[in-house]
C-alpha positions as CSV (number, residue, x, y, z in Angstrom):
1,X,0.0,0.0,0.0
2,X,2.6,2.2,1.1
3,X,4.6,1.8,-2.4
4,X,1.2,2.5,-4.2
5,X,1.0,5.6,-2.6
6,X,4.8,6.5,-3.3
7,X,4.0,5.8,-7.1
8,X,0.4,7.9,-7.1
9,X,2.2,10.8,-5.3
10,X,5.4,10.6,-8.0
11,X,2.8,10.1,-11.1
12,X,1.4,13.2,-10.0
13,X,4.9,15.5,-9.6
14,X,5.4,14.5,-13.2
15,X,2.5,15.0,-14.8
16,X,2.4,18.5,-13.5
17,X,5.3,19.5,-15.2
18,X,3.4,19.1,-18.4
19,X,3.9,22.4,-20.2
20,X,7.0,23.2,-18.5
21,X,10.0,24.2,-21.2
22,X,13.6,22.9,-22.2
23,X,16.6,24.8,-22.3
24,X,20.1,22.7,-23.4
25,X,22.7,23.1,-26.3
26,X,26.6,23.0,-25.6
27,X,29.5,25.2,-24.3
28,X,33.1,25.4,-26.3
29,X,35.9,27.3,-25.8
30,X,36.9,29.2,-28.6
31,X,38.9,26.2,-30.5
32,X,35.7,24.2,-30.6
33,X,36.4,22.0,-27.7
34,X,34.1,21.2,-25.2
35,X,33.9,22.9,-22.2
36,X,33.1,20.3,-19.3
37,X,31.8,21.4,-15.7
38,X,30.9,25.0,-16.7
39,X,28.1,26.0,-14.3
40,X,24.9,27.0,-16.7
41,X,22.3,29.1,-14.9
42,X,18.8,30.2,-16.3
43,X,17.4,33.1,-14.7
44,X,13.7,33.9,-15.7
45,X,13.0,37.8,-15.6
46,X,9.9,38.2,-13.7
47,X,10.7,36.5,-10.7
48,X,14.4,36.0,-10.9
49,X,14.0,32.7,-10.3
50,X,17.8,30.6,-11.3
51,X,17.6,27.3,-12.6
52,X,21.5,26.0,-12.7
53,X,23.0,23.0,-14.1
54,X,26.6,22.0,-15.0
55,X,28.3,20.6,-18.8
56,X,29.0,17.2,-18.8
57,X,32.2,15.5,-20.1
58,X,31.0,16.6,-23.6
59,X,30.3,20.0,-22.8
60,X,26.6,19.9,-22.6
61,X,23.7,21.0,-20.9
62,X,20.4,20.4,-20.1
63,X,18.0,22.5,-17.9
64,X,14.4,21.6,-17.6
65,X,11.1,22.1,-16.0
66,X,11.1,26.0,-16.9
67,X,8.1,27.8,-16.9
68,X,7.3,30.2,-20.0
69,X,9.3,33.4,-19.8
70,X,11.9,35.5,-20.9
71,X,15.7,34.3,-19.8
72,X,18.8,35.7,-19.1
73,X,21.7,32.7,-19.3
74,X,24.6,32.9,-17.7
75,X,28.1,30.5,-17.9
76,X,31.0,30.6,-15.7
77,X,34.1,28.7,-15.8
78,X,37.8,29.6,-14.7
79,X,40.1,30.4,-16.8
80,X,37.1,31.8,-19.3
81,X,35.4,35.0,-19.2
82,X,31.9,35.0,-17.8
83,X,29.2,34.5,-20.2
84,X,25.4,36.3,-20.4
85,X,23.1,36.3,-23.0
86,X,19.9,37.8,-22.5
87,X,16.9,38.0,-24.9
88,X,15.4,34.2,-24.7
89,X,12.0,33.6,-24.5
90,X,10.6,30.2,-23.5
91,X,7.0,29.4,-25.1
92,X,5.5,27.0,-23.2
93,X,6.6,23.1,-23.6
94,X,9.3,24.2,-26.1
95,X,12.6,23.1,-26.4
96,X,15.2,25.3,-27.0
97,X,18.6,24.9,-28.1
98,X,21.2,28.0,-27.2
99,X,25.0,26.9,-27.8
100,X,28.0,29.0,-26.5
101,X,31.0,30.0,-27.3
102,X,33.4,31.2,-24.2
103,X,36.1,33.4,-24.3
104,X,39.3,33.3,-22.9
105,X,39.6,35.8,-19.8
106,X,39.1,36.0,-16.0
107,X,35.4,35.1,-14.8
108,X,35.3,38.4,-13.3
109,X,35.5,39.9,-17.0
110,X,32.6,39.3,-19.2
111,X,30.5,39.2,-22.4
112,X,27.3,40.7,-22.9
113,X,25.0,38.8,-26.1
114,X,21.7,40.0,-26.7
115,X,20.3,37.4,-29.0
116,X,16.7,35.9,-29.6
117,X,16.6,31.9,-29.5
118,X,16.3,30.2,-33.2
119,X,12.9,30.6,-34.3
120,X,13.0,27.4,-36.5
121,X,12.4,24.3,-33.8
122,X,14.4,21.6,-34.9
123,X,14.5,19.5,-31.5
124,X,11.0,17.8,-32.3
125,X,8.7,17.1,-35.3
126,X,5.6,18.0,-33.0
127,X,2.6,20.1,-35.3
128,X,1.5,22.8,-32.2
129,X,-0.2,26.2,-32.3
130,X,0.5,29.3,-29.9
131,X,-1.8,32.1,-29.3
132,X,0.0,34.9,-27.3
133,X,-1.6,37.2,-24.6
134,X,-1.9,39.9,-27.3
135,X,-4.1,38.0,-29.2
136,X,-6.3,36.4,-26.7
137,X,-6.9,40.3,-25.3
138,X,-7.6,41.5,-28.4
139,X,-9.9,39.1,-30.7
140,X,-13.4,39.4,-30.9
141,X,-15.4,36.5,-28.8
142,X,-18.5,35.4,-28.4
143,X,-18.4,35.2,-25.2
144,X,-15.9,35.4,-22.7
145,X,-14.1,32.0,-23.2
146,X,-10.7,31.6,-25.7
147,X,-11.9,28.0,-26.8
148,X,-13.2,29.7,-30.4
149,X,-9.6,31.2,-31.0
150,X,-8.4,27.3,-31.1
151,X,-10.5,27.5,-34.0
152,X,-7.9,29.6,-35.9
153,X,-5.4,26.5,-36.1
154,X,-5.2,24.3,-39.3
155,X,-6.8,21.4,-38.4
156,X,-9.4,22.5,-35.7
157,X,-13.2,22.4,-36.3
158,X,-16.1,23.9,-33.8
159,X,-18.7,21.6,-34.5
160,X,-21.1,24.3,-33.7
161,X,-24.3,24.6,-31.7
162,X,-22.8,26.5,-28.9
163,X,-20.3,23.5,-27.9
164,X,-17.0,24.2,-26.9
165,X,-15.6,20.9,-27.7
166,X,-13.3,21.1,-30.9
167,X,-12.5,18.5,-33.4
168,X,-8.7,18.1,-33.9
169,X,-7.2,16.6,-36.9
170,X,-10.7,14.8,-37.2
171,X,-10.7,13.4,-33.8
172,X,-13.8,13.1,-31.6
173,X,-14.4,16.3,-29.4
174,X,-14.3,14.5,-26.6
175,X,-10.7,12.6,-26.8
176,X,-9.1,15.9,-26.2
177,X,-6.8,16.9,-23.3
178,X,-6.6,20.3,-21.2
179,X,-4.1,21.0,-19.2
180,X,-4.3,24.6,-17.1
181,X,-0.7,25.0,-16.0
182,X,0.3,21.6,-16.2
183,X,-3.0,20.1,-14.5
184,X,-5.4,17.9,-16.1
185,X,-8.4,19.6,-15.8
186,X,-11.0,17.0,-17.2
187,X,-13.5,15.2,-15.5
188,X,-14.2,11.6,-15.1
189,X,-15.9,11.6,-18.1
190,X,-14.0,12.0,-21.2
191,X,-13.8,15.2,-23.0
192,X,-16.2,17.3,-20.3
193,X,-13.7,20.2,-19.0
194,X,-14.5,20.8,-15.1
195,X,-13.4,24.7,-16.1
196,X,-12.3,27.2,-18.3
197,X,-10.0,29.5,-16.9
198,X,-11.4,33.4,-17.9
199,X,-9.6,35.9,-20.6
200,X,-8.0,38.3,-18.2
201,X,-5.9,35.2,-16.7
202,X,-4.5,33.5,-19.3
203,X,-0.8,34.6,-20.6
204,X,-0.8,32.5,-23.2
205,X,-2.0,28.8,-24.7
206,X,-1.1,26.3,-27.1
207,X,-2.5,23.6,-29.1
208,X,-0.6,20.4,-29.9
209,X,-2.3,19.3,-33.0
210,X,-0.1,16.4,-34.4
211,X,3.2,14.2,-33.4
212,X,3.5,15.9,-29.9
213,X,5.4,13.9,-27.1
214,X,4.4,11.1,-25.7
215,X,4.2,12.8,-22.6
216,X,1.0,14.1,-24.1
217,X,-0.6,11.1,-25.3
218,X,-3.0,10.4,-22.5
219,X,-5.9,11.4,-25.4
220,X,-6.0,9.9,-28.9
221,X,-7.0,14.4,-29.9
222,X,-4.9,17.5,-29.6
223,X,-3.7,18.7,-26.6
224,X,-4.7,22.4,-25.5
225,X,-2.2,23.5,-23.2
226,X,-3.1,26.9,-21.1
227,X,-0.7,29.1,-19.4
228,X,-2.2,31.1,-16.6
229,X,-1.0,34.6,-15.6
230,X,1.2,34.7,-12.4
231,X,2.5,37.3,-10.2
232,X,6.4,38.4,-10.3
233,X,8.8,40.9,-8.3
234,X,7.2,44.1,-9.2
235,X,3.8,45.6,-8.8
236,X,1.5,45.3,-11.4
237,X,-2.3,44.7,-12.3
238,X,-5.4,45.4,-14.6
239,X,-8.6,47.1,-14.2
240,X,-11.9,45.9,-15.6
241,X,-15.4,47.2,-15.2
242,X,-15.8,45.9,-12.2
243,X,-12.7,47.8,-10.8
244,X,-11.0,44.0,-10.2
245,X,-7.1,44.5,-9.9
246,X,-4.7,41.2,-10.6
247,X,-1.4,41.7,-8.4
């Protein structure tokens, strides 16, 4: 009994990091080699939260469980000055590959990189659609509900009559998954979503539509992936009608 629950409560610490992002590539010095043990940190912007990792023998490095956000990544090794790039923005359940070059130096010289991550994805063959904040504040809905703008993917159908359950790729509306910041949130019965998290909260979502990971492939559809709104290290908010404020 005791190991069932030790599996149940490990199942579960998994499956929430559903919709968490990748970050990995490789460090060389300026020959080409490998640079092994260099100490890799992600910092995300809003909260200045550091992920950190180390190279391995073959210079590489992989950080993951990162939630959606822009990054500042930093590599420091002796004998090398000490690496930052800034301008890396994590998408929810991407994975991003950022390689980097050290220079010879003292860590407690440096190099400044401003550069955006590779828009082309070549770490997975997975068929997926984002909608960014911008978009879910600004199209027109009927309604207050961002299920219709799943509708502006190839591939995705509203079978109409008011439901809110879209075909995918031809599947049945109710094999689909949602997860709201990594959490199932489907009832027992397949399909029936026990919410739908409102406009003002959602920072972003994406739709896998085809050849996503098997991480995903609970469902037989798509997979709509929500990422809510969260606080961070400075004050900020938004005022509706009803004079609501989101800190």
């Amino acid at each position: 009994m005791r190991l069932l629950l030790i599996l149940v409560a490990l199942a579960s610490f998994c499956y929430a990091q559903a919709g968490k992002a990748e970050l990995f590539g490789s460090i060389e010095d300026p020959s080409g080699s490998p640079v092994a043990h260099a100490r890799v940190q992600a910092e995300e912007q809003a909260t200045l939260t550091r992920f950190a990792g180390t190279t391995d023998e073959r210079g590489e490095y992989h950080l993951l469980g990162l939630p959606a956000g822009d990054y500042i990544v930093t590599v420091e090794q002796p004998g090398f000055r000490t690496h930052r790039q800034s301008g890396i923005r994590l998408r929810i359940a991407e994975q991003v590959s950022v390689n980097i070059k050290l220079s010879l130096g003292q860590p407690t010289e440096s190099v400044e990189v401003v550069a955006q991550a590779p828009l082309l994805q070549t770490t997975s063959g997975s068929v997926s659609f984002n909608v960014e904040e911008a978009k879910v504040d600004t199209l027109p809905l009927d309604g207050r509900n961002f299920i219709p703008l799943v509708a502006l993917s190839p591939g995705v159908l509203l079978p109409g009559g008011g439901s809110l359950l879209p075909r995918i790729n031809g599947s049945r509306p109710r094999t689909n998954e949602y997860l709201f910041d990594g959490i199932s949130a489907l009832q027992p019965e397949p399909g029936q979503v026990v919410f739908y998290p409102v406009i003002d909260g959602i920072e972003e979502f994406k739709l896998n539509v085809n050849a996503y990971s098997p991480e995903y492939g609970r469902s037989n559809g798509g997979t709509v992936m929500v990422n809510g709104k969260s606080g961070s290290n400075e004050f900020h908010g938004s005022c509706s009608n009803s004079s609501a404020m989101r800190i």
